[in-house]
C-alpha positions as a Markdown table, in Angstrom:
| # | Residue | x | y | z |
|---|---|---|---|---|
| 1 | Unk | 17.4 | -23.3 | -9.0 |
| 2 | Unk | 13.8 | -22.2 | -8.0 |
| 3 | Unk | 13.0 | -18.2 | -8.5 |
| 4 | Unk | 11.9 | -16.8 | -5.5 |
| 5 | Unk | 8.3 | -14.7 | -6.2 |
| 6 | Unk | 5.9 | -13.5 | -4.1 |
| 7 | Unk | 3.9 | -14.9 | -1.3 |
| 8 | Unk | 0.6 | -14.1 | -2.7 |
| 9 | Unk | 1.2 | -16.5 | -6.3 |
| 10 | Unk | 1.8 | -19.6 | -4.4 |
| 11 | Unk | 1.8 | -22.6 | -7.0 |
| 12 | Unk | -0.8 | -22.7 | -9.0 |
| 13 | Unk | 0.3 | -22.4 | -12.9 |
| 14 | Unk | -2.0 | -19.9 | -13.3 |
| 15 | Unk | -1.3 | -17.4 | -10.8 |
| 16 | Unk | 2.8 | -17.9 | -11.5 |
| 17 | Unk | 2.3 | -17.2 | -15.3 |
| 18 | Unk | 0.0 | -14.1 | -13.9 |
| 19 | Unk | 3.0 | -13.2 | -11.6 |
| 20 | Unk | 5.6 | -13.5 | -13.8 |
| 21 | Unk | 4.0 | -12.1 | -17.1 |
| 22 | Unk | 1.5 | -9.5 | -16.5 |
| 23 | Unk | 1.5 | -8.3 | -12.8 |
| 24 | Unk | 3.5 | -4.7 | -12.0 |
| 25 | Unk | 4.4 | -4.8 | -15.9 |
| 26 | Unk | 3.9 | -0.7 | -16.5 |
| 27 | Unk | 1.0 | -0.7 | -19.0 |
| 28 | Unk | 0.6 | 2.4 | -20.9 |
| 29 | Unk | -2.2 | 1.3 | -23.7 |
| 30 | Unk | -5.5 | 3.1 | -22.6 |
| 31 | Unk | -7.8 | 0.3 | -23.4 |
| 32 | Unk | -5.8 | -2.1 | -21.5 |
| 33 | Unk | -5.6 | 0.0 | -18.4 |
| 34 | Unk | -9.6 | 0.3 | -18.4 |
| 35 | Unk | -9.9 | -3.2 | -18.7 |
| 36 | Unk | -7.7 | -4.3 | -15.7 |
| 37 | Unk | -9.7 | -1.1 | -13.7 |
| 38 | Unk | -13.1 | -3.4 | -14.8 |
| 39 | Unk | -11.9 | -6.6 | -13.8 |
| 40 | Unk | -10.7 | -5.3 | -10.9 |
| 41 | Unk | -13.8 | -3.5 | -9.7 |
| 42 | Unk | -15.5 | -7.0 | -10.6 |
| 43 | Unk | -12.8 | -8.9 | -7.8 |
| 44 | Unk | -14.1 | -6.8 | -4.8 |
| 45 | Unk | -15.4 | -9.4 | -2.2 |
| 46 | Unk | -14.2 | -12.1 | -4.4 |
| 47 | Unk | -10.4 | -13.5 | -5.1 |
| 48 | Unk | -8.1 | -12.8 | -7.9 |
| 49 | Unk | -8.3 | -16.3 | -8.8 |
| 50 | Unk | -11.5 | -16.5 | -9.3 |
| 51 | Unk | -11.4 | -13.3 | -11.9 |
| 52 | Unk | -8.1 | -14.7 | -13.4 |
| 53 | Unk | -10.0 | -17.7 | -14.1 |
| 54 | Unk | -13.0 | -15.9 | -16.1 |
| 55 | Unk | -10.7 | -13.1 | -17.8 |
| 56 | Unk | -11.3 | -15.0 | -21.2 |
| 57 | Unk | -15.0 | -15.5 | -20.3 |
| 58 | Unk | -14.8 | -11.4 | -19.4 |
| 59 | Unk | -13.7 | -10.7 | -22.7 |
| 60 | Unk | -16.4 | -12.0 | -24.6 |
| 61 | Unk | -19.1 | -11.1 | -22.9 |
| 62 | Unk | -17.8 | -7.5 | -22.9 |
| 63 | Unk | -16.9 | -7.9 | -26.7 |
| 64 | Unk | -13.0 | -7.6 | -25.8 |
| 65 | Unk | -13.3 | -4.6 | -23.9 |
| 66 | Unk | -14.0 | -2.5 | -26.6 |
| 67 | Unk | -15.2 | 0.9 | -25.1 |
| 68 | Unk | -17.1 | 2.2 | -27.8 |
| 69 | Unk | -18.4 | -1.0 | -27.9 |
| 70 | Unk | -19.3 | -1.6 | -24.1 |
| 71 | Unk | -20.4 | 2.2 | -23.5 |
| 72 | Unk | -23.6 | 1.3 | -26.4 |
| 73 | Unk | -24.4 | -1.4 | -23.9 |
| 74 | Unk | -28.2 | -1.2 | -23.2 |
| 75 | Unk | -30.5 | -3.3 | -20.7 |
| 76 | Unk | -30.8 | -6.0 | -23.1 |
| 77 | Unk | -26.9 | -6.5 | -22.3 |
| 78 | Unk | -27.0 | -6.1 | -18.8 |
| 79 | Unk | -29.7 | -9.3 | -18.9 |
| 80 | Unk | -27.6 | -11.2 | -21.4 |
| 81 | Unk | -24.8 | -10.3 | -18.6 |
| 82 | Unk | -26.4 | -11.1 | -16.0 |
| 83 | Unk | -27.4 | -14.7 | -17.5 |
| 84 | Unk | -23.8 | -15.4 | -18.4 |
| 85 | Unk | -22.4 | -17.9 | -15.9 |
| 86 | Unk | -19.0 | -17.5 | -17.1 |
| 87 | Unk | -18.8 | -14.2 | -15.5 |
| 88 | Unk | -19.0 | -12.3 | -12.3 |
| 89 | Unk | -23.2 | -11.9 | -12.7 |
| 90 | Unk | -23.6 | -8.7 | -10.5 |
| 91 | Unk | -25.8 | -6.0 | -11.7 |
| 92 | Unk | -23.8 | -2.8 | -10.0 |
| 93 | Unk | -20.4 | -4.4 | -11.1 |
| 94 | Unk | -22.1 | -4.6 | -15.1 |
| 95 | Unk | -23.3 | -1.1 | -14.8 |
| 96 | Unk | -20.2 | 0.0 | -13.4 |
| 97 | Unk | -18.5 | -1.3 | -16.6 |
| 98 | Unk | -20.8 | 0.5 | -19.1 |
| 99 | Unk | -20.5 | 4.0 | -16.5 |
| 100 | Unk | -16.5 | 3.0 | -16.9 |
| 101 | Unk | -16.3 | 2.6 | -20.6 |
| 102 | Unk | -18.6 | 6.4 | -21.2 |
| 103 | Unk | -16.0 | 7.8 | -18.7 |
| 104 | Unk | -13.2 | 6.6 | -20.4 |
| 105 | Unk | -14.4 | 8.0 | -24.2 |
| 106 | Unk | -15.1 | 11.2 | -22.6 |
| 107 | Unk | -11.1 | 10.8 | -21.4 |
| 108 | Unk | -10.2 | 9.9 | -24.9 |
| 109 | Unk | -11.8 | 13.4 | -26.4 |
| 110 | Unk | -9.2 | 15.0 | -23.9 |
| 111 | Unk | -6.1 | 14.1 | -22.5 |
| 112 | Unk | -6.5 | 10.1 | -22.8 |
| 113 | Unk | -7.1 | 7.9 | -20.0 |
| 114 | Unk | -3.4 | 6.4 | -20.2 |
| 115 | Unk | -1.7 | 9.8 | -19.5 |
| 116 | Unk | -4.3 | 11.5 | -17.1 |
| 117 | Unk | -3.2 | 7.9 | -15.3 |
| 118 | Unk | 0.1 | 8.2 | -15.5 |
| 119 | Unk | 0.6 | 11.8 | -14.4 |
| 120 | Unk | -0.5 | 10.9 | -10.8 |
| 121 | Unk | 3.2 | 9.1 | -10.8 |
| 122 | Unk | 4.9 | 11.6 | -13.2 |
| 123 | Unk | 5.1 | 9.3 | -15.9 |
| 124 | Unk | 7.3 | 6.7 | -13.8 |
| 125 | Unk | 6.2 | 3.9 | -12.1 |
| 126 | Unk | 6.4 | 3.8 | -7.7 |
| 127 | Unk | 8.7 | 2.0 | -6.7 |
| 128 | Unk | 8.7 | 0.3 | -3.2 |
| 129 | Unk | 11.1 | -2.1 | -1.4 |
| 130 | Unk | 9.4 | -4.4 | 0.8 |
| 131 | Unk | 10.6 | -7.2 | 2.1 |
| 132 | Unk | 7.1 | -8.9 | 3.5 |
| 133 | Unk | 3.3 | -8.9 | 2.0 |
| 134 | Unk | 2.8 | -7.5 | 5.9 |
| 135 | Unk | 4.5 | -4.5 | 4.6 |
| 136 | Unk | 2.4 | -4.0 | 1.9 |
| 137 | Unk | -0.7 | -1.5 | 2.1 |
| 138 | Unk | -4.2 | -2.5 | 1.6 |
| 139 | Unk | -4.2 | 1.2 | 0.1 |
| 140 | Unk | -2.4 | 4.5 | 0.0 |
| 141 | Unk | -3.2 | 8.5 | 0.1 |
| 142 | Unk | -2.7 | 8.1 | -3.9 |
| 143 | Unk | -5.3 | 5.3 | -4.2 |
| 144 | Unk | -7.1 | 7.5 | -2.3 |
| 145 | Unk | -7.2 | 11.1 | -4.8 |
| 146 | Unk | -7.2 | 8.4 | -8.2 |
| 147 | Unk | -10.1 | 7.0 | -6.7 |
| 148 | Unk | -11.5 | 9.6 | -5.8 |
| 149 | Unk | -11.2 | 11.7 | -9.0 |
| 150 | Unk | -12.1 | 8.5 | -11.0 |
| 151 | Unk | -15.8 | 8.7 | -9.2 |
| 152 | Unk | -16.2 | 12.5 | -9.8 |
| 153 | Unk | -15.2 | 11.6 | -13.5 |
| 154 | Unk | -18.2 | 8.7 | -13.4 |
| 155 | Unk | -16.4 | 5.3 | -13.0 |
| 156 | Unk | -18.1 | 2.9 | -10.3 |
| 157 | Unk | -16.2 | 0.1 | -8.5 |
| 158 | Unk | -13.0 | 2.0 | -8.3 |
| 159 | Unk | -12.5 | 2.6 | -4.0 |
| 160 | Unk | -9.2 | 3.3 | -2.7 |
| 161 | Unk | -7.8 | -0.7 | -2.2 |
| 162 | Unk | -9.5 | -1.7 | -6.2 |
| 163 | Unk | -7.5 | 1.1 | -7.3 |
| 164 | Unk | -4.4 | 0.1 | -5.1 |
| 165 | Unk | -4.3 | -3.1 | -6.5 |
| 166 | Unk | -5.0 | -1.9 | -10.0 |
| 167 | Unk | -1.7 | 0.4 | -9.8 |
| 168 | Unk | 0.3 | -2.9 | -8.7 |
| 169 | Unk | -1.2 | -5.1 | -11.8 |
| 170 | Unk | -0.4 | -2.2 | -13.7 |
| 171 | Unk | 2.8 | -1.2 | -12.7 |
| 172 | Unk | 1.6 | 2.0 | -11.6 |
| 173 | Unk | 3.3 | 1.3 | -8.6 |
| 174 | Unk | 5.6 | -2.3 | -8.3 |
| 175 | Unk | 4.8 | -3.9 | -5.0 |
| 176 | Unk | 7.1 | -6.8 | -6.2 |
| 177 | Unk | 8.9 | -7.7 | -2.8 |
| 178 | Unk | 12.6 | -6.6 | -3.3 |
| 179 | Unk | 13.2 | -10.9 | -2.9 |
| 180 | Unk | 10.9 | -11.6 | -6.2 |
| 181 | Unk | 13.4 | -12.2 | -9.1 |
| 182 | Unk | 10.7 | -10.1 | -10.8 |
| 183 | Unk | 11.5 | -6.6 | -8.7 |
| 184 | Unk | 14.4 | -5.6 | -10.6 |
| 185 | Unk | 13.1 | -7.2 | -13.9 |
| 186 | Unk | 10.0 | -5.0 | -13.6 |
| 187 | Unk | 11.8 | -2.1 | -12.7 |
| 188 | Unk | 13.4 | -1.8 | -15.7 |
| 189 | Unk | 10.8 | -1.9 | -17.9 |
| 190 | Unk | 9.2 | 1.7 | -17.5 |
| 191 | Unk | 9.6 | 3.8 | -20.0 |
């Protein structure tokens, strides 16, 4: 019997394993919410794909997406980044990862990025019920006041639809369609 998923995965290995693994699983480890924010800011104008295919490449060049790590970052990186072909090379989306990773350790000497994250939902993940990828928004009103308050807070690459599609790799919000076998399985795994 085949598992229905959604539309978007196709049938390319990769993007299944990404679909059934990782995407809407609720993530509630700081670090790992930063990261997907980066690589997502890093997708705008370009496909999933295309980032899914470079993630390990990402990692190393951004020395696991440590934050302390990444927020040191001087010029010198941004050139050794910029010369790294297994990466997005883009200057404003490099930068926008070191702004990212200073914002985030000035989150972690408050309330932490995880929970200042996942207040906007109470604590619980959205959960929608649609039946078609039409259905699905490019953004909402809550995309909008995260990314909104991320920029006031000094992250860069973070507009309404990145932060849209980060909540749905995140499980911020699960966007499975209510025919995935993965809906339900997703569902139950917020806290």
């Amino acid at each position: 019997m085949t598992e229905t998923r959604c539309d978007w995965c196709g049938s390319l290995p990769i993007y299944i394993n990404y679909h059934d693994e990782e995407w809407g699983v609720p993530e509630y480890d700081s670090r790992a919410l930063w990261e997907k924010l980066v690589l997502d800011g890093f997708q705008a104008g370009l496909s999933w794909l295309t980032i899914l295919k470079k993630r390990d490449a990402f990692r190393n060049a951004f020395a696991g997406f440590d934050p302390e790590r990444v927020a040191r970052f001087e010029e010198a990186d941004v050139q050794r980044l910029l010369g790294d072909a297994g990466i997005v090379r883009h200057r404003g989306k490099i930068e926008a990862a070191i702004a990212g990773a200073q914002a985030w350790l000035d989150l972690e000497d408050g309330p932490g990025f995880a929970p200042m994250i996942w207040d906007y939902v109470e604590g619980r993940p959205l959960v929608n019920k649609f039946q078609t990828m039409a259905e699905v928004p490019p953004s909402s009103e809550l995309s909008l006041r995260i990314s909104n308050d991320l920029k006031k807070l000094g992250f860069k690459f973070c507009g309404p639809t990145i932060v849209y599609a980060w909540m749905e790799a995140t499980g911020l919000i699960n966007d499975h369609l209510v025919g995935c076998h993965r809906h339900e399985a997703v569902k139950k795994l917020a806290r």
